[in-house]
N, C-alpha and C positions, 0 to 999 in steps of 0.2 A: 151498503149502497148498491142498486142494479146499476146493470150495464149502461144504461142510460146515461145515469148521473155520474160512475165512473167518467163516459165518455164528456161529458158537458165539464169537468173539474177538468177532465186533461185539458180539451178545447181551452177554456180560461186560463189557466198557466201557460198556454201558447199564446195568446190573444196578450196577458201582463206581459210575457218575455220580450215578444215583438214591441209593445207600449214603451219596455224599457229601451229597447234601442234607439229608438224613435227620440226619445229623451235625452239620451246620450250623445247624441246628432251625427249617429252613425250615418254611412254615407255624404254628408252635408261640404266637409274637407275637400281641400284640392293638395295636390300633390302631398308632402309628408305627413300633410293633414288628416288626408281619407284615411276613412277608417270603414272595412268592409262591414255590411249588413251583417253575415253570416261569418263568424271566425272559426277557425281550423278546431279549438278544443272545442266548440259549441257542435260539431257536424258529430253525425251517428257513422261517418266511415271509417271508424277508429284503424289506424295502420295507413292508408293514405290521405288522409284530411293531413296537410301540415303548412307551416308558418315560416316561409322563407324571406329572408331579407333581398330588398331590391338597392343595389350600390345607386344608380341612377337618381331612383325616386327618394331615398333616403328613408324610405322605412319596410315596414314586415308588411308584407302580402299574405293571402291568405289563402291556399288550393285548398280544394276540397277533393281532387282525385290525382290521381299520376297524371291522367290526360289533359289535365287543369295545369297539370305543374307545366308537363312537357308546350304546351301553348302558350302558356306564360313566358317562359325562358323566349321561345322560338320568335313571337312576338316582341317581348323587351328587346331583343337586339337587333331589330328593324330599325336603323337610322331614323327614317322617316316617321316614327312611333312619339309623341309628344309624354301620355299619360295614359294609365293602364289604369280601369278601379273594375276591380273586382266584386261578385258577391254584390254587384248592384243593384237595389232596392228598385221596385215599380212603383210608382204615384199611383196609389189606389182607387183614383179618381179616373185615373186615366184607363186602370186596368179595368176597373166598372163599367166604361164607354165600349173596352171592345171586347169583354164579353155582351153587352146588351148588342153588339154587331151581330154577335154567332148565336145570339139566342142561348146562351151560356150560362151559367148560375155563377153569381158574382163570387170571387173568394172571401172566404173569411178570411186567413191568415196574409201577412203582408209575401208576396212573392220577389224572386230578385231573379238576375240575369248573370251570367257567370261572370262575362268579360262585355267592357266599353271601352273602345281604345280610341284615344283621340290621334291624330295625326296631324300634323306641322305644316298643312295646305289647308287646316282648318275641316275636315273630313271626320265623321264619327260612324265607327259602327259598332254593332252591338252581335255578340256570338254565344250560341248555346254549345256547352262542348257535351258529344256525347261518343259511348266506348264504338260502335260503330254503327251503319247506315242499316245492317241486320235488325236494331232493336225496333223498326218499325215496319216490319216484317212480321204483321196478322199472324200468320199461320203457326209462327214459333210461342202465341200466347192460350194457354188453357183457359185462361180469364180473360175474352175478350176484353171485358168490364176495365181492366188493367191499360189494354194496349189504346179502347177509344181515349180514356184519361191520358194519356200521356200524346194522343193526338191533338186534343183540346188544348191537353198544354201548351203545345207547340203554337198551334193555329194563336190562342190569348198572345201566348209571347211576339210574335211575330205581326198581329195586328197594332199592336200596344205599341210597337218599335215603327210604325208604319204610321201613325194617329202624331207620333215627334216627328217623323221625317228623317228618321235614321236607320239608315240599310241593316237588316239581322239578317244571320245564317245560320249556317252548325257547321261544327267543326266536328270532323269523328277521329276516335283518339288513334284508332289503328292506320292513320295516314298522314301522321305524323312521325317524324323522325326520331326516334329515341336517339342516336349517338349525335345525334346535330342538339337536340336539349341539355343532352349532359356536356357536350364540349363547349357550348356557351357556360353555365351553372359553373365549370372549374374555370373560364375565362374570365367571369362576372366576379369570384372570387376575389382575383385581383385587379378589379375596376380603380378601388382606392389604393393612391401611393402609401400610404402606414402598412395596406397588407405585402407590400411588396419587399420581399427580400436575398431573391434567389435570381438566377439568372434565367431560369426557368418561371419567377414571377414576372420578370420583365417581358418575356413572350410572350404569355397571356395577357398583361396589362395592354399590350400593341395591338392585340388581337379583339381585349374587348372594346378598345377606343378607336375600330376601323381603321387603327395605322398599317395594320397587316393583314392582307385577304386570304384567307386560307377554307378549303372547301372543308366546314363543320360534319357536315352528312360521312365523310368519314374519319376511320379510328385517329388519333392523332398521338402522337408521341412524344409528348410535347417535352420533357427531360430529352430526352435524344437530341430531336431539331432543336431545341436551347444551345447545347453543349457541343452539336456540331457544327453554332451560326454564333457561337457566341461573341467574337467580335464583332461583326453584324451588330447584332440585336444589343449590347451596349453602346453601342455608337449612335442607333436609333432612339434606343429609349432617353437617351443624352440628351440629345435633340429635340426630342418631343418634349419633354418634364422641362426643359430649361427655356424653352420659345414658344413650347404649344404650338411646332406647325400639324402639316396637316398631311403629311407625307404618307401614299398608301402604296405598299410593295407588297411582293409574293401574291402576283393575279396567279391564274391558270398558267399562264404564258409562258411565267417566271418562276422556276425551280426554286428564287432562293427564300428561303424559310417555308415554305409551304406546310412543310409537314406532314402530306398525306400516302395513305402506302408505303409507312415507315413502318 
């Protein structure tokens, strides 16, 4: 077989892969329902593609980079955050209309959007995460051919999300918080009461149900401030698990539990 036909059998097993998602009704779900376009073992980023559970939404998300993951976490724990879907699909109808805007050659393959996050005032937007504001930076590409595609991509994405009437942007990964992602991700841990068993899970469980404001962006120590608040924090978590109020301590203000620069 020449390279031609090589290339036209790959093209078709992409074209059936995508057919079978589409079948599947990937995308189609709402909350524990959704199921992303693109899942984690399907992505070629083998070592950061992976499949984290969300306690909130009650099932597996799907990143496909660290800067996916880190935006996910950072996101999920926006109170004001409704539903997150990932790896979400473009109506290929609609992505047709705005390449014919830019005079663009229509895709073959179904495209997707990393993140759609709905918000609880009825607000939706949609975000490209990418490693930083650098990669569209001409001069760093020996193949220009490389950098206009990936500017079309942008411009399609971005008209596509403009044709629905929902705000897109980018997010770049290197302005994001790493220790604010990972201190959510061990606080998310113990969202659910079954994972909680230490006294050091009740801090975290307070922390991830906004009963205790502590500044994530830095280190946290969170065995230490447990075990040196530990009446505190069983008194609260008492409180909480037995009434469900709504009680939120440790601001700035307030030293106690805080946890940071420990």
């Amino acid at each position: 077989m020449n390279r031609e036909g090589q290339d036209q059998r790959r093209q078709h097993m992409k074209e059936k892969s995508d057919i079978n998602k589409l079948l599947e009704g990937r995308c189609r779900g709402q909350g524990v329902e959704y199921v992303a376009f693109k899942k984690a073992n399907e992505s070629h980023s083998i070592g950061t593609a992976t499949a984290i559970y969300d306690p909130i939404a009650g099932r597996t998300v799907d990143v496909l980079s660290m800067n996916e993951f880190r935006f996910f976490m950072i996101t999920r724990f926006d109170p004001k955050v409704v539903e997150i879907k990932e790896q979400m699909l473009m109506i290929p109808g609609l992505v047709a209309k705005a390449a014919a805007k830019n005079g663009f050659r229509i895709p073959t393959n179904i495209l997707t959007t990393d993140f759609v996050v709905f918000y609880e005032d009825g607000t939706i937007k949609a975000f490209s995460v990418k490693s930083s504001k650098k990669i569209f930076d001409k001069e760093r590409y020996k193949d220009k051919g490389k950098w206009r595609a990936l500017v079309r991509r942008q411009k399609l994405e971005r008209d596509y999300w403009e044709l629905l009437g929902v705000e897109w942007s980018n997010v770049y990964g290197d302005e994001l918080n790493v220790m604010e992602a990972a201190n959510i991700r061990a606080c998310l841990k113990c969202y659910n009461q079954q994972n909680v068993s230490t006294i050091d899970h009740m801090y975290r469980y307070l922390i991830a149900h906004h009963h205790v404001a502590v500044d994530l962006t830095q280190k946290i120590h969170f065995a230490k401030v447990a075990k040196e608040n530990e009446e505190e924090i069983r008194r609260l978590y008492k409180e909480v698990t037995d009434n469900g109020t709504k009680t939120c301590i440790g601001t700035r203000e307030n030293n106690l539990l805080r946890g940071n620069h420990l």
